[in-house]
C-alpha positions, 0 to 999 in steps of 0.5 A, spaced: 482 754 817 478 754 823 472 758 824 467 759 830 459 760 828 455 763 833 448 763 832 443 768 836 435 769 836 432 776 839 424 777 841 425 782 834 430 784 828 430 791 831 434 788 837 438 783 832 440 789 829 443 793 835 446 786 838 450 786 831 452 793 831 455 790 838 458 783 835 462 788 830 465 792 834 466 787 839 470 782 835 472 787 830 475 790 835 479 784 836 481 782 829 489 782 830 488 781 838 486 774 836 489 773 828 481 773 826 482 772 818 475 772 816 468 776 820 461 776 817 455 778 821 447 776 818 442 779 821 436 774 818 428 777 818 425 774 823 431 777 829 435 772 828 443 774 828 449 769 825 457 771 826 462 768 822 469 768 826 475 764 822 481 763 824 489 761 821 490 756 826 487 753 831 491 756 836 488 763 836 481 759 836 483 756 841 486 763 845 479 767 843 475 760 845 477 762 852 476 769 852 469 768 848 464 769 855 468 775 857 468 778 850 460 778 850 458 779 856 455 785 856 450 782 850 448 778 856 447 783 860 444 787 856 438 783 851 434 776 852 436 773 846 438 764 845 445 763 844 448 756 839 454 756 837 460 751 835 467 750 832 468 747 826 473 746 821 472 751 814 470 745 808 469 751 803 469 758 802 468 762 796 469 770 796 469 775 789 474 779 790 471 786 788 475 789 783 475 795 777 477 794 771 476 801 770 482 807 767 
């Protein structure tokens, strides 16, 4: 599994939080378009903000690699944040499946 971590830092939390409404709707917009397999987004306390995009293959990371700067530009446009970002390969995942044992 491929994956994508962006890691933004805003002025405040409560710009985090608009820019996290934002990176849902963006990119879970764009979950078929690019086979994106996994999406999570933190927003940390200090205005921090971490999304977490995994991918099947390398090809559809590489396909939203190249449409990545057009997808966010409107954040760009729109807040003052500093952005670090970087591609890596998935080394472990663990995820309960929410399930009821209720009848």
């Amino acid at each position: 599994m491929f994956g994508k971590v962006l890691n933004f830092r805003f002025p405040s939390v409560s710009e985090a939080k608009i820019a996290a409404s934002f990176c849902s709707e963006k990119f879970g917009s764009k979950i078929s378009d690019y086979h994106i397999i996994g999406l999570n987004v933190f927003i940390g306390q200090s205005g921090d903000l971490n999304v977490s995009i995994k991918f099947e293959n390398a090809n559809a990371l590489n396909k939203f690699e190249e449409k990545y700067d057009n997808i966010i530009s409107d954040l760009k446009k729109s807040l003052v944040f500093k952005e670090n970002n970087f591609i890596g390969v998935c080394a472990f995942t663990y995820e309960k499946e929410a399930i009821t044992s209720d009848i």
